[in-house]
N, C-alpha and C positions, 0 to 999 in steps of 0.2 A: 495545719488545717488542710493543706493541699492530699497530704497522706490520707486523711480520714476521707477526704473526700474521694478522692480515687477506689480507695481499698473499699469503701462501700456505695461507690456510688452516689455521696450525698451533694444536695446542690451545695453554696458558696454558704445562705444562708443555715442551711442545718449542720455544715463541718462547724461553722460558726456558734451555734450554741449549744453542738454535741463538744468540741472544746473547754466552753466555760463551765458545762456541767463536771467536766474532768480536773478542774481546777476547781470546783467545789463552788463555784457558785449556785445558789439559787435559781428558781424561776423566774422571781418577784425581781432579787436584785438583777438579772441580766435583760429583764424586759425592761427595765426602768434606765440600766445604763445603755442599749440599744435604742432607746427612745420608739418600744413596740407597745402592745397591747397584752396580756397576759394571756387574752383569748387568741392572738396572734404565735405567743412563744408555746402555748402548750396546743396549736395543731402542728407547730414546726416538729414541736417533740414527736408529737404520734405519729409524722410522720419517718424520722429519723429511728422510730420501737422497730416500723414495719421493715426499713431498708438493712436494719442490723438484726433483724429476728432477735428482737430483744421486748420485755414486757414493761419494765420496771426503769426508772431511773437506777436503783443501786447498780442493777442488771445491764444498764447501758455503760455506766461511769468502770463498772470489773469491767468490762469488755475490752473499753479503749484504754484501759491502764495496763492491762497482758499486752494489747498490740500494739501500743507508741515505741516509738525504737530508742532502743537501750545504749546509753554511751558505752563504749568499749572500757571492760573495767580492768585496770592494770594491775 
């Protein structure tokens, strides 16, 4: 999460559920296991569209799955 958050800038809270969306969570499930608001995780999102020039959830999840770093393949 430290990566995503450097590389774009995002606070603690938006590496934090620009992550879970890369691991295929939900909104619904990551507000609920974060013990948030729905109307809470989906301004975290808008804000996390603006800071990765991204529009779409699918749009954010390709993004960070091209840039997470790759184990060395032998």
């Amino acid at each position: 999460m430290a990566y995503l958050a450097r590389l774009h800038g995002l606070s603690p809270a938006e590496a934090r559920l620009a992550a879970a969306l890369s691991r295929g969570s939900s909104l619904a499930d990551y507000a609920e296991a974060a013990s948030l608001s729905i109307n809470t995780v989906r301004w975290t999102l808008k804000r996390v569209f603006v800071k990765t020039d991204t529009h779409r959830q699918a749009e954010l999840v390709r993004l960070l799955m091209s840039e997470s770093p790759q184990p060395n393949a032998r």
